[in-house]
N, C-alpha and C positions, 0 to 999 in steps of 0.2 A: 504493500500500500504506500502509495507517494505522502512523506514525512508531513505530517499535520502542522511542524513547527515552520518549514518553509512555507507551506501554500497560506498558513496566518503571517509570515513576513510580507508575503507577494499581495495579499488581499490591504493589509498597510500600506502599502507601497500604492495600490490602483487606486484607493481611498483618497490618500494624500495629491496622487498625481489630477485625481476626482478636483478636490480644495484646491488646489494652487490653480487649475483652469476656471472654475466658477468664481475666485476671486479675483481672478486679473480680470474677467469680465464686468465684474462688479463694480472695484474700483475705478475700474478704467469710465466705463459709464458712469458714474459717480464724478467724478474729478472734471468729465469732460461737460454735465451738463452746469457744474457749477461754474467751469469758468465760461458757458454761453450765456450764462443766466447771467453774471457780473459784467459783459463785455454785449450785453445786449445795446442798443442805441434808438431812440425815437427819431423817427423820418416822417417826411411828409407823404401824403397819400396811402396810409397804411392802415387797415379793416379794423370794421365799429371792434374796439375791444382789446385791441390788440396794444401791447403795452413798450417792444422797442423788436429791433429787427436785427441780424448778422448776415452778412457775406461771407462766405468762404471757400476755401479750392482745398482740393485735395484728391486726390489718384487721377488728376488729368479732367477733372470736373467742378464744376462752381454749383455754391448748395446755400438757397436763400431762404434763411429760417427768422418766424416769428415765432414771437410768443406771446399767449392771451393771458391779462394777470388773472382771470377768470374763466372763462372757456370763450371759445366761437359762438357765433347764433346758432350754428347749425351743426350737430354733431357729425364729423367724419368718416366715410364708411370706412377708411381703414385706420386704424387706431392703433399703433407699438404700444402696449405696457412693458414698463423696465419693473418685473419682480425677481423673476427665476434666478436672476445672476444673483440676488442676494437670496431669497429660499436657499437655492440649491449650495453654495457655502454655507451659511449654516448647517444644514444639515448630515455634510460631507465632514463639516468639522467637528460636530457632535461626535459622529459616529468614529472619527479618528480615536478624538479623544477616548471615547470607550476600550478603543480597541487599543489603544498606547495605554494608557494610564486607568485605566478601570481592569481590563485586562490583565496589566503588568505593573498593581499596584504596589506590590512587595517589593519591586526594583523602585519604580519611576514615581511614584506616588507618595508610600509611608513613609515616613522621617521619624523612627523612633524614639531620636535624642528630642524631639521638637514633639511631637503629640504621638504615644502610643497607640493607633489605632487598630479596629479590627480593620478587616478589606470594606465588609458592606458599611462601616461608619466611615470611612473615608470615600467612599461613594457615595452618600448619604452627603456629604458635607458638601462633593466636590456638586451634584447636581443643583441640592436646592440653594446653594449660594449664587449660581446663575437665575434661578428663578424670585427668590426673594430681591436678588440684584434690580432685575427688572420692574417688579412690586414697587421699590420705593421709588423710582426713578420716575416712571409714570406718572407716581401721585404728584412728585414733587412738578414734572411739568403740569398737568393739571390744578395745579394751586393756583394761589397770583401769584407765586414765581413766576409763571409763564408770562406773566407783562415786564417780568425786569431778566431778559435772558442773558445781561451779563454778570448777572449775579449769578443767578441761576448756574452757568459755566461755572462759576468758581465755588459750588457749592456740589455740582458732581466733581470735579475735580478733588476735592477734599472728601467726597467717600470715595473716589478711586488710591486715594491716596491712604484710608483706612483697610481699604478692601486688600493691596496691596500688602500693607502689614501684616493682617492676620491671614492671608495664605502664605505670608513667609514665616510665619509663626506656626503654620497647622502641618502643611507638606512641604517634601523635598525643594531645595530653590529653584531646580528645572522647573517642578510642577507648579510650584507658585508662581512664576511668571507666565507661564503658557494659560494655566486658569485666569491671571488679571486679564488675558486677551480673549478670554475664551467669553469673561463675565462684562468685558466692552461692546465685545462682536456680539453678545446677545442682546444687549440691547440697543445695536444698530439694526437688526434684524429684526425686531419686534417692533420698530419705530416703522418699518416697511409697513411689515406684514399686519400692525394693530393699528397705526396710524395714518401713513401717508398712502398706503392703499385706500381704505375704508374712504377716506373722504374723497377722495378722487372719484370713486363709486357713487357717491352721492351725489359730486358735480354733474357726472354723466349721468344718472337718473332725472337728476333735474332739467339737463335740453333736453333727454327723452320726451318727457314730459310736457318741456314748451315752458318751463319753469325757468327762472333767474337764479343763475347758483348765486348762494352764498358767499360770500369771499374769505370768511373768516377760516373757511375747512383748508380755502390754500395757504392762510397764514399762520394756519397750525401746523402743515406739512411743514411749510419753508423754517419754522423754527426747527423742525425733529432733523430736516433734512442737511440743514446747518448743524447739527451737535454730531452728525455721521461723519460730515466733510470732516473736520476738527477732531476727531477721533480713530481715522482711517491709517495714520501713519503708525503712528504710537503701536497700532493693533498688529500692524506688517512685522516691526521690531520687536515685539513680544512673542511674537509666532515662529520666526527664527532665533529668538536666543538659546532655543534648546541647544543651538549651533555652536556657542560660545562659552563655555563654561568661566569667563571673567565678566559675565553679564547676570550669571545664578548660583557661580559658584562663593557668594561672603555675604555677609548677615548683612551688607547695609544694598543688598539687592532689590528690595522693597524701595528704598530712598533712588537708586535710580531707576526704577520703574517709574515710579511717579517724577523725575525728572525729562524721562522723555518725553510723558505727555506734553511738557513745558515744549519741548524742542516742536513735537507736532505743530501746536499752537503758532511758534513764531516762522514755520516753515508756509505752512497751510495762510499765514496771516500776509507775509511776501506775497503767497501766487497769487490770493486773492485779491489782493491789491493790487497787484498787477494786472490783471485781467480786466479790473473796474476800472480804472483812472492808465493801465499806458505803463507803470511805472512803481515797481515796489522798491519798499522802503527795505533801505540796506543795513539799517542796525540790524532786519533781524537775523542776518548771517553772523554777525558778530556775536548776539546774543546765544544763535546755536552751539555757537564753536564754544565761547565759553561752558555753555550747558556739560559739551562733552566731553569738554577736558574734565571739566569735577568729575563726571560720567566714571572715566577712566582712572582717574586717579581713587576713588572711592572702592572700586575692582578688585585694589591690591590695598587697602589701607585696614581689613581683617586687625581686630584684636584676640581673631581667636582660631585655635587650628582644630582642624579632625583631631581627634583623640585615638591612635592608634590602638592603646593599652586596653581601651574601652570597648572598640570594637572586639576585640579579638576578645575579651573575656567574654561579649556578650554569647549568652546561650543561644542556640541553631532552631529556629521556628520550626514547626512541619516540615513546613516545603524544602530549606535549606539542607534539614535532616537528609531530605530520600536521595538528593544527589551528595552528599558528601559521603554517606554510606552505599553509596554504590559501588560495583565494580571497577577499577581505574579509576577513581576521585586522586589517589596517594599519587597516581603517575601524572593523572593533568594536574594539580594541584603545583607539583614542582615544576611542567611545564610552563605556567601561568607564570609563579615566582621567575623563574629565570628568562622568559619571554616581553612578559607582556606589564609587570609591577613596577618597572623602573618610571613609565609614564603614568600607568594607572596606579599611583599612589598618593596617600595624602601628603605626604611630600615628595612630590617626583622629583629623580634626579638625573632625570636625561635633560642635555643642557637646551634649554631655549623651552621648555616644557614646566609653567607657572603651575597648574592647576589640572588634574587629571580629564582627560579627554570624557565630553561630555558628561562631566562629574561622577563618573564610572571609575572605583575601586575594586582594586583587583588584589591584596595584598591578603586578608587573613580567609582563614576557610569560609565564614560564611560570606563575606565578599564575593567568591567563586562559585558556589552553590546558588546567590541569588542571582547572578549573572551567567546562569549557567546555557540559558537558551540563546544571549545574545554571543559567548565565548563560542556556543557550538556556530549559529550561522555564521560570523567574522572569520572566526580560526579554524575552524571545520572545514563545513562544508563550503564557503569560499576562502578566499586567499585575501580580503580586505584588512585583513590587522595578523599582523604590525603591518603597519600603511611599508607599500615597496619590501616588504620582508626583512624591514631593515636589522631585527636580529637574530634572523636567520632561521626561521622556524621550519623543520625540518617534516617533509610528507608523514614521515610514521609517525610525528608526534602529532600532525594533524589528525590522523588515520585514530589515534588514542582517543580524543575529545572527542571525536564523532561515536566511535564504541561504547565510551564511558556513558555522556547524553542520551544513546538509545537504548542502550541497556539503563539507566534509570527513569528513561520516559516511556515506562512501558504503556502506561497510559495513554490512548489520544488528549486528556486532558491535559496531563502533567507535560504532553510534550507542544500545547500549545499556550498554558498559561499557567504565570506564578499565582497565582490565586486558587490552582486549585486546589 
């Protein structure tokens, strides 16, 4: 039977490759009609309603769009709705997240020095803090916050800012940044699907009708549609820092998480100003760069290290049990130590190598037992680590790790996730 732990690698992989295309579609729509909508202009001769017009060229053709701050008289027989590109990223990224870190919570998820959890309470925390996320955000735009939206920004900002802490305080630092993106993107995506949809709907029942829309339903879009633009970057960088372990790997990773929203802000704050007037204001490059140097510098400024001694005294969960006592554990085990621990350690001492590669230790036993799916498909059954072979890991020691893995994943479970 074809190995249950690849064809769950490769279903991750078609997931993710799912999310990175539905959200380039996304933002990219996103970004493009925000700056039509800022670079729009009023001309003469232009339809009862219509509120400014664009010119533009592009693949060899000129493309003359208006736009009605309200609708047309006459509804359209052919109508684009822009949702799917955002539905379909949420829901590709849900189901990542599941499959990474719901999945593969005993790797990627628990932090047992930071909250003891079971699997389903850390589940439990990871899902309804996305949805309670949502809850307060809503009320607060429905409040009369919603007439003062620059407050309003700096008052999500400050529970992103909380929210931020206490996922670095519950789970792993990978996981706690990827869930601050997870618990932004949802409620970009519920601004869609709850808000700037629904009313649009209503505008269009209303020329169905022969009815006068409302305006107010598009000036409750354009605020939701505004706190997306403004939260779009920030969400991209949280999404890839699982990439970077000096962006999850030290306690003040929380403080730059909510630093970069700042950086979105003054990013997003240039284009858009650009696009409106001709010409952005160039503090805010300056203001970024600074942002990123403390960024960087905050990285490596830790007051506190992995606790080797700690690990290694801690006692072997279930899971960690079935593969350390498997057959071959004692021969990958030295493999692992003399291969792969000089980078994967809490202090690595291979040179130009700060912080263990995606925050993946490899140094005491249960290190290697909870890592034991990801050591089989890298060092196993492909050739990805050590990146280039660089120390020299040799086919029969591969040929060991693959034996040792399926001789203890006798299970299809065990050989597709640590949770089971």
């Amino acid at each position: 039977m074809y190995d249950l732990a690849i064809m769950w690698d490769w279903l991750s992989f078609a997931v993710r490759w799912l999310h990175v295309i539905t959200a380039m579609a996304w933002i990219g729509a996103s970004f493009f009609f925000i700056a039509l909508d800022l670079g729009l202009k009023k001309a003469p001769n232009m339809p009862a309603g219509a509120s400014g017009e664009e010119w533009q060229v592009h693949g060899g053709g000129f493309y003359h769009i208006q736009k009605y701050l309200v609708a047309p008289e006459n509804m359209p027989e052919h109508l684009i709705w822009h949702k799917w590109q955002s539905y379909m990223t949420w829901v590709s990224g849900a189901a990542l997240l599941m499959i990474v870190y719901w999945a593969g919570a005993e790797l990627f998820l628990i932090d047992p020095a930071k909250a003891d959890l079971a699997v389903w309470q850390a589940i439990a925390i990871s899902a309804g803090s996305l949805t309670v996320g949502w809850i307060l955000y809503d009320v607060l735009c429905k409040s009369k916050l919603g007439e003062a939206p620059t407050f309003l920004m700096v008052l999500l900002f400050v529970i992103l800012v909380a929210m931020s802490w206490g996922y670095n305080e519950t789970f792993t630092g990978r996981a706690a940044l990827l869930h601050l993106g997870a618990f932004t993107a949802t409620i970009m995506t519920a601004n869609v699907f709850f808000i700037i949809m629904p009313n649009q709907r209503i505008v269009v029942a209303d020329l169905k009708a022969g009815r006068t829309p409302d305006a107010k339903y598009g000036k409750i879009a354009k605020l939701r549609s505004t706190h997306n633009n403004y939260l779009t970057l920030p969400v991209i960088f949280l999404m890839l820092s699982n990439h970077y372990p000096l962006s999850f790997g030290t306690e003040y990773a929380w403080i730059i998480a909510s630093l970069i929203f700042l950086t979105g802000v003054t990013i997003r704050h240039y284009f858009n100003t650009m696009h409106a007037t001709g010409k952005g204001p160039n503090w805010t490059w300056g203001v970024t760069v600074i942002l990123f140097i403390l960024i960087a510098w905050l990285s490596t400024a830790n007051t506190w290290d992995e606790d080797y001694e700690t690990a290694e005294a801690a006692p072997l969960t279930a899971y960690e049990q079935s593969f350390a006592s498997a057959d071959g554990f004692e021969d990958v085990h030295d493999i692992v130590l003399g291969r792969c621990s000089m980078c994967h350690a809490r202090e690595p001492v291979w040179d130009g190598i700060r912080w263990a590669p995606k925050g993946v230790f490899l140094e005491t036993e249960g290190d290697i037992a909870r890592a034991a799916r990801e050591i089989y498909l890298q060092a196993g059954v492909s050739h990805a680590m050590p990146p280039a072979n660089i120390t020299e890991l040799p086919r029969e020691d591969r040929a060991k790790i693959v034996r040792w893995f399926r001789g203890a994943g006798a299970t299809s479970q065990a050989q597709v996730s640590p949770n089971s």
